[in-house]
PAVEXKOL-248166 format. One record per residue (C-alpha): residue number from 1; chain; x, y, z. Coordinates in Angstrom, 3 decimals, padded with zeros to 6 digits. Last residue first. Layout:
BEGIN
num:NUM | cadena:A | c1:X | c2:Y | c3:Z
...
END
This chain:
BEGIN
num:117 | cadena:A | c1:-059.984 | c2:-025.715 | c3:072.911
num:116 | cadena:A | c1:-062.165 | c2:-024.281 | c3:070.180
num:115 | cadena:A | c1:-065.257 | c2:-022.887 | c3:072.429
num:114 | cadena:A | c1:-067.622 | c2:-025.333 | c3:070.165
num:113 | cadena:A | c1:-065.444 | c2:-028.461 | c3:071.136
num:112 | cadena:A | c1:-064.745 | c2:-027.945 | c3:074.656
num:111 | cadena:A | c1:-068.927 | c2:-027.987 | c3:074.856
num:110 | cadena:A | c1:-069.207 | c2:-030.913 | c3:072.693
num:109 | cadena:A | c1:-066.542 | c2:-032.763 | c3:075.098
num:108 | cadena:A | c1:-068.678 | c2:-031.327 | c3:078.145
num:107 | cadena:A | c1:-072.077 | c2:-032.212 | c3:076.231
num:106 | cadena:A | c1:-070.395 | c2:-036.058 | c3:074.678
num:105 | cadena:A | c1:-069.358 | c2:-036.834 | c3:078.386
num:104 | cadena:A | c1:-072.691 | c2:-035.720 | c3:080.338
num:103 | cadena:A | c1:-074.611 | c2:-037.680 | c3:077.394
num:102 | cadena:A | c1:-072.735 | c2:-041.022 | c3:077.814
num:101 | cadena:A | c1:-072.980 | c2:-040.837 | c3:081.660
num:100 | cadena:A | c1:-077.208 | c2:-040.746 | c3:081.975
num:99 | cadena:A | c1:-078.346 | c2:-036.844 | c3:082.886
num:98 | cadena:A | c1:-080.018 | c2:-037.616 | c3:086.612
num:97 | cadena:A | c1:-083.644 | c2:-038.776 | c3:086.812
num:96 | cadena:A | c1:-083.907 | c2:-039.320 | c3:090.548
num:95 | cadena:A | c1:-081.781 | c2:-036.413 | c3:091.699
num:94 | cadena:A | c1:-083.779 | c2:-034.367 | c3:089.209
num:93 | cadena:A | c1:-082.832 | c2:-032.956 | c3:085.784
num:92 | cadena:A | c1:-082.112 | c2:-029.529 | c3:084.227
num:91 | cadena:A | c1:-080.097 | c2:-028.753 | c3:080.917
num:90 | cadena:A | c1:-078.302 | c2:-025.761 | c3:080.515
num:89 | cadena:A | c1:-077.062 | c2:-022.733 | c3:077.787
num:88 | cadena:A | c1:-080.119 | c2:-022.760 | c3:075.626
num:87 | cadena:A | c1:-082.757 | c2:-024.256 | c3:077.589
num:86 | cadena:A | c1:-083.523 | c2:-027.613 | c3:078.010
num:85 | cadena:A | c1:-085.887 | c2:-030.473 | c3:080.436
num:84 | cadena:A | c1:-085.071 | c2:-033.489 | c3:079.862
num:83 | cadena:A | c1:-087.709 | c2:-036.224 | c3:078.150
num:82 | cadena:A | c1:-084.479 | c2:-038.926 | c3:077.431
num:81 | cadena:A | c1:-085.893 | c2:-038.189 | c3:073.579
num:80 | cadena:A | c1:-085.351 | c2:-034.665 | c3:073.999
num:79 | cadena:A | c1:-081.874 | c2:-034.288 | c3:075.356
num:78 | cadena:A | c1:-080.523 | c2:-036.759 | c3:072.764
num:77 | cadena:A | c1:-082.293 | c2:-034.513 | c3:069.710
num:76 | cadena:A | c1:-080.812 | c2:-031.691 | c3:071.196
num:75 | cadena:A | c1:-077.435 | c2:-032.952 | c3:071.118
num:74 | cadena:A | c1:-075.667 | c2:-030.785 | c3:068.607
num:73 | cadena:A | c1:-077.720 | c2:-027.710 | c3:070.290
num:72 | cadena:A | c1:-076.678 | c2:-028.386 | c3:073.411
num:71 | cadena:A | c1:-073.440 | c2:-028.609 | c3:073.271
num:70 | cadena:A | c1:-073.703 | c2:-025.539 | c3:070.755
num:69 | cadena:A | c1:-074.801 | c2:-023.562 | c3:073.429
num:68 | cadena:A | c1:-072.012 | c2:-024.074 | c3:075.683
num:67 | cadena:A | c1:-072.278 | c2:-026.230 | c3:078.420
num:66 | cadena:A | c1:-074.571 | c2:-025.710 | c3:081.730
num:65 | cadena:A | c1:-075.752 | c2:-028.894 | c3:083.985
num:64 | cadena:A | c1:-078.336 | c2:-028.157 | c3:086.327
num:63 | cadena:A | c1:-079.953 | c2:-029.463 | c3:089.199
num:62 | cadena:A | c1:-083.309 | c2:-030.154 | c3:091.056
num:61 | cadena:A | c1:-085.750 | c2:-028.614 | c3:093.498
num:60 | cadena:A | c1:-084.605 | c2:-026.322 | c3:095.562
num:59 | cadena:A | c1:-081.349 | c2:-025.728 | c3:093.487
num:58 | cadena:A | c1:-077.929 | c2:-027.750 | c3:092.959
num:57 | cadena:A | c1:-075.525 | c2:-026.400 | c3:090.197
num:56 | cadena:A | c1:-073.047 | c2:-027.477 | c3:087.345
num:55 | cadena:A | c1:-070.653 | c2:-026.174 | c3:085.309
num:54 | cadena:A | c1:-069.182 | c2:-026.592 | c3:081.927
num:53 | cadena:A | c1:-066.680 | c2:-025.488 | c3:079.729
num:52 | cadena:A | c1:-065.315 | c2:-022.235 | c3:081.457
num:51 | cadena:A | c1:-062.813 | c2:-020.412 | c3:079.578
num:50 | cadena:A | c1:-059.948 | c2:-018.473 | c3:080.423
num:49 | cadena:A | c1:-057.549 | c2:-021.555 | c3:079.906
num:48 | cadena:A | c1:-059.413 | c2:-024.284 | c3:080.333
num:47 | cadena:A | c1:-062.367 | c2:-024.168 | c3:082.834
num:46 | cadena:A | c1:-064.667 | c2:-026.924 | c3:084.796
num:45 | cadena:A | c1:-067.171 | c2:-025.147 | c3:087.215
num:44 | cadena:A | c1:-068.722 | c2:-024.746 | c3:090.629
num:43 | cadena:A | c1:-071.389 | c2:-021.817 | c3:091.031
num:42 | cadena:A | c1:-071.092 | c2:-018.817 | c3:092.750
num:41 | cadena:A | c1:-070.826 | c2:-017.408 | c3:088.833
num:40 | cadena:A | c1:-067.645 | c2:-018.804 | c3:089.189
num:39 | cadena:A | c1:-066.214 | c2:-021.663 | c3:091.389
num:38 | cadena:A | c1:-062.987 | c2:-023.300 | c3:089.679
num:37 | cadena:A | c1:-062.319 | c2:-026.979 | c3:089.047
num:36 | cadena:A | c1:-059.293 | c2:-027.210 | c3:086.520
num:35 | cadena:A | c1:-059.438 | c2:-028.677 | c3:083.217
num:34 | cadena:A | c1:-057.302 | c2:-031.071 | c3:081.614
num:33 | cadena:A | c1:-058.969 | c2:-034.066 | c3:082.631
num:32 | cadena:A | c1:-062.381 | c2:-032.698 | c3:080.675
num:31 | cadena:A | c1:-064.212 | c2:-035.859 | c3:080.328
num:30 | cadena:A | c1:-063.414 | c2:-037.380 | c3:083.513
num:29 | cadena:A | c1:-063.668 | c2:-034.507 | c3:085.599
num:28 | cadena:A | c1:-067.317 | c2:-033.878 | c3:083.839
num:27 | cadena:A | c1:-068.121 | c2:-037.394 | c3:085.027
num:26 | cadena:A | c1:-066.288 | c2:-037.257 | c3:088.343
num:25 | cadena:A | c1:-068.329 | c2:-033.732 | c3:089.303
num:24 | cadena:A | c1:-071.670 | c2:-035.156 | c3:088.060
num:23 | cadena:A | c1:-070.912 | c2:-038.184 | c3:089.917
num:22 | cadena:A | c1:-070.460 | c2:-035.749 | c3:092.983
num:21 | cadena:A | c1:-073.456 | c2:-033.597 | c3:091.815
num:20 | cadena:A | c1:-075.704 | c2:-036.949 | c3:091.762
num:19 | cadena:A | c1:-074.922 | c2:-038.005 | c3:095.402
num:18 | cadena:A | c1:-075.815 | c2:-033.827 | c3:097.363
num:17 | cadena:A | c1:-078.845 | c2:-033.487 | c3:095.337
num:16 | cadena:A | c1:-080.954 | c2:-035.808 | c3:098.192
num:15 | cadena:A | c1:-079.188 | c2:-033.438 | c3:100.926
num:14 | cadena:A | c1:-079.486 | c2:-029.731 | c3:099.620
num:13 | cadena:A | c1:-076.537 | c2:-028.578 | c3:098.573
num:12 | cadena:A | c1:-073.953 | c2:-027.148 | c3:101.431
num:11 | cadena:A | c1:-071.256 | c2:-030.565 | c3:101.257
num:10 | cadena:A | c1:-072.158 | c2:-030.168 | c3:097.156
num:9 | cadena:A | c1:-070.743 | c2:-026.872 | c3:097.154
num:8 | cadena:A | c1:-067.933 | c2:-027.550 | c3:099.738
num:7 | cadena:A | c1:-066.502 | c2:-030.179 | c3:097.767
num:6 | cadena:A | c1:-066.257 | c2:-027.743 | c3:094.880
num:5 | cadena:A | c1:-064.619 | c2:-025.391 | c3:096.517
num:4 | cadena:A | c1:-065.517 | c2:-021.791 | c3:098.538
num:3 | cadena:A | c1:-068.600 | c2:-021.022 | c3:097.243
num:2 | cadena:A | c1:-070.495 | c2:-022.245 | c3:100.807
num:1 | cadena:A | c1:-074.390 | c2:-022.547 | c3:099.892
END
């Protein structure tokens, strides 16, 4: 997949992922209007300062959504009763079972939280 931007990301994701990461991209954009879109870790990213806050990324098979450990951690209980699938630094859905609003904005605002910024 093209690294180059954001909009090129999701442009080279595959085709039924390619809806969800753009309202993934507003929702995080939304909740973190101060940060700026970078691409790092060949994957596209929201980062304030030297940090990065969240970032998301398109796979075979689904997506992911990657905070900072306490994000998840907080909202563990959240995660588990929508039946998502966690690990410590990400949470992975499915084009047809994407991560509802609410919980995208309380992980990246968690996420901003735990890194102090």
């Amino acid at each position: 997949m093209s690294k180059a931007s954001h909009d090129a990301y999701i442009a080279a994701a595959p085709e039924q992922f390619r809806a969800v990461l753009g309202q993934l991209r507003a929702q995080l954009s939304r909740a973190l209007p101060d940060a700026r879109e970078v691409i790092k870790y060949d994957m596209p990213g929201f980062q304030i300062g030297e940090t990065i806050i969240a970032g998301y990324a398109a796979f075979s098979k689904q997506c992911g959504l990657y905070v900072d450990p306490g994000a998840i951690a907080a909202h563990a209980d959240e995660i588990a009763s929508l039946t998502l699938k966690a690990s410590k630094t990400g949470i992975t859905f499915s084009a047809s079972k994407p991560i509802p609003a609410e919980l995208v904005e309380k992980l990246a605002v968690s996420s901003r939280s735990k890194n102090g910024l």
